[in-house]
N, C-alpha and C positions, 0 to 999 in steps of 0.2 A: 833134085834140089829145088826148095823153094824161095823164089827171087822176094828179097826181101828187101826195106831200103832204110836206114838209118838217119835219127835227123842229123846227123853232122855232113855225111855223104849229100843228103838233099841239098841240106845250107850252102857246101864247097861247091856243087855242083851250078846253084840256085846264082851264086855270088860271081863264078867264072863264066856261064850260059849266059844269064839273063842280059847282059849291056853287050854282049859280043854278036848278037844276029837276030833282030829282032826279028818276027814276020811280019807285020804288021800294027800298029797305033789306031787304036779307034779313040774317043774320047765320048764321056758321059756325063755329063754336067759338067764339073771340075775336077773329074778323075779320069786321068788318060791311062791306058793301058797298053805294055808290049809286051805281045807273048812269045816267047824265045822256044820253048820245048814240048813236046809233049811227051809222055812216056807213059804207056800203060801196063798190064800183066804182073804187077805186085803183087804178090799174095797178104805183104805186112807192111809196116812202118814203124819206125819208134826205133827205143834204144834193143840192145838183142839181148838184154835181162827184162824189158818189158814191153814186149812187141804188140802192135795193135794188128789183128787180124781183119781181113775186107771178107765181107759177107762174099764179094764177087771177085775184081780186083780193083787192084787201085790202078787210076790214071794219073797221073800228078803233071800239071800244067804249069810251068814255068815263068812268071812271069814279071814285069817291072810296073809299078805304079805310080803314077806323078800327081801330086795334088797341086793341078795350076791355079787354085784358087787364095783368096784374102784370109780366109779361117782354115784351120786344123780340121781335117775329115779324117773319118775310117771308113775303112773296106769291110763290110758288113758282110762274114763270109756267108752267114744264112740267106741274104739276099742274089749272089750269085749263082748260075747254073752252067751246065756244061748242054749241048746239043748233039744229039747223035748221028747217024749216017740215015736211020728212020726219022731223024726230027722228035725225038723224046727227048723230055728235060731229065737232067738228072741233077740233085742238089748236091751242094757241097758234104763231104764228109768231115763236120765239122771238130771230132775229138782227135784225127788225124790231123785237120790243120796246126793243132798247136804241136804235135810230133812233129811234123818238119819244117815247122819255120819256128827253132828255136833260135834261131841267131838273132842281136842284139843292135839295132833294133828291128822287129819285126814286122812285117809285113800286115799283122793281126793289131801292130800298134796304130795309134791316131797319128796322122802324116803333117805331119807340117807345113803351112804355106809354101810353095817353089821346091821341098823335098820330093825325092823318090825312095821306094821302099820296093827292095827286092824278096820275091820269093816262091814260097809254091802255095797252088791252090787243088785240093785234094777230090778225086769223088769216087765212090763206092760205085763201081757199075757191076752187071753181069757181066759173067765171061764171056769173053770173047766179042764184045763192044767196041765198036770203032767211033771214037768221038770228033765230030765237025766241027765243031765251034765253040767258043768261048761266050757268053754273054753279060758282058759286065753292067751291075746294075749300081747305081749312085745312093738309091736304097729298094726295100721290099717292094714296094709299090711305084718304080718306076720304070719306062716302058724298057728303057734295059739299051746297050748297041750289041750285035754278034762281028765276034771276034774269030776267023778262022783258023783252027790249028793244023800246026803240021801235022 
């Protein structure tokens, strides 16, 4: 059988995991991050009338976002990456990010000054990929923090 994940199971998962044990808080500009989970070996995600299939599998990172700043930011998910056990990036899988973080509001939405926004950050690796690290970037072009995952 093939491990598949649904957005509502991510969300509940994403909503009960993410404030319960973080690993670790790094911060990047004005955007602080805790990543609670990691989970990889998906074959899918999405609803199971319309599942998004991973080239490799999916890993789906866990995690809470805090915008400590004066203005409304977003989490640019094209600017984040995931790092692997060999130190290769891998980008975001971003037509899966909007499968699991359907809940309201989202993680993909613009955060509000002193709000946090829980969810998942998705990536398409090859099988059998062990992912190190998190690297959260404030945007494309900035030098990024790494975030260690469980």
């Amino acid at each position: 059988m093939t491990p598949t994940a649904t957005a509502g199971q991510i969300a509940a998962a994403t909503l009960d995991a993410a404030p319960a044990r973080p690993v670790v808080t790094a911060f990047e500009g004005t955007l602080s991050v805790s990543v609670s989970t990691t989970e990889c070996g998906l074959a899918t995600v999405g609803p199971a009338d319309l599942p998004l299939a991973a080239e490799g599998e999916f890993c789906l990172v866990t995690m809470a976002v805090r915008n400590t700043g004066k203005e409304p930011r977003l989490l640019d998910p094209g600017a984040q990456r995931a790092v692997d056990e060999h130190g290769r990036s891998h980008r975001v899988a971003e037509q899966a990010a909007v499968f699991v973080n359907d809940q309201d509001p989202s993680l993909l939405d613009e955060i509000p000054p002193g709000a946090t926004r829980y969810g998942v950050v998705p990536f398409d690796v090859p099988k059998g990929v062990r992912l190190a690290a998190f690297e959260l970037h404030k945007s494309p072009h900035s030098t990024g923090v790494r975030v260690p995952l469980p």
